[in-house]
C-alpha positions in Angstrom: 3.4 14.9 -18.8 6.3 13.2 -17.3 9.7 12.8 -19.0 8.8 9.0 -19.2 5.7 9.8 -21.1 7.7 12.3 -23.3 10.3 9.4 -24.7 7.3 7.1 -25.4 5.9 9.9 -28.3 7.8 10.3 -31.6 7.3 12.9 -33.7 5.4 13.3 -37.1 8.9 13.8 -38.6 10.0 10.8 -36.6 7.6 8.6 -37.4 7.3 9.6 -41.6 11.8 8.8 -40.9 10.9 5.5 -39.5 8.2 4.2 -42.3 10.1 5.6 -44.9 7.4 8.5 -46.2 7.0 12.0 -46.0 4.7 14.0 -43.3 2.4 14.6 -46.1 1.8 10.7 -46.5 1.7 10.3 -42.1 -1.2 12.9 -42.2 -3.2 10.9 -45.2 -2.7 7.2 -42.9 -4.2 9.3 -40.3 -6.8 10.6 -41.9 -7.3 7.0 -43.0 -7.5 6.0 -39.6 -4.3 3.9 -40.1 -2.4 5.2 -37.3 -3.9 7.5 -34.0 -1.8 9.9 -33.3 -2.2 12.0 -29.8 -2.8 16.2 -29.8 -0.4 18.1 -27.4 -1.8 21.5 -27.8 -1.0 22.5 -30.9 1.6 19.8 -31.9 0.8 15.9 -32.6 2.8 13.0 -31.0 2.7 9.0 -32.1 2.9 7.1 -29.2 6.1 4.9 -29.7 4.0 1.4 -28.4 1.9 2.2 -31.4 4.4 2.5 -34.0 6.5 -0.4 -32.9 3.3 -2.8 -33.5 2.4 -1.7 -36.3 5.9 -2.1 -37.5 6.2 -6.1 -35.7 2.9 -7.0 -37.1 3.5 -5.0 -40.8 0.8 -3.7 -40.5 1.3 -0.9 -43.0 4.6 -1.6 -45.6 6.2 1.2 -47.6 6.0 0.6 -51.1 9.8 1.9 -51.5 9.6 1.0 -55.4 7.0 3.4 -56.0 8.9 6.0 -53.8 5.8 7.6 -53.3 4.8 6.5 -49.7 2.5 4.6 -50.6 1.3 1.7 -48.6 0.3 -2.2 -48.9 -1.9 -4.1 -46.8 -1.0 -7.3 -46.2 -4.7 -8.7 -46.0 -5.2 -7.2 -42.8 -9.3 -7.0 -42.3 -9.3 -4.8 -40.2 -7.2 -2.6 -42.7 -10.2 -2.7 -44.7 
């Protein structure tokens, strides 16, 4: 993987900093299929691209008032 390629992934850590959440609440979007993160032998990497859509197109909101990571659609079908 190039250097290039390296500066487009973020981190678990970076991304749950970004939305607002904890790693706990990344891993259940996931699992959700909410965001597709990218294995790197043992370590998982959020392509940057991804995470910068999802935020332009709000995609997936933080409920900050809960302060419990949860999230909001907002009436996205394809959210479910």
């Amino acid at each position: 993987m190039s250097t290039d390629d390296k500066r487009d992934m973020l981190t678990a850590k970076e991304v749950a900093m970004i939305f607002d959440v904890t790693v706990r609440t990344l891993r259940r979007w996931t699992a959700r299929g909410w965001l597709h993160p990218m294995r790197m032998g043992v370590r998982i990497r959020f392509r940057r691209e991804e995470i910068s859509r999802c935020l332009d197109r709000g995609q997936i909101e933080c409920n900050r008032l809960s302060g419990q990571g949860d999230i909001e659609q907002n009436h996205d079908p394809m959210m479910g």
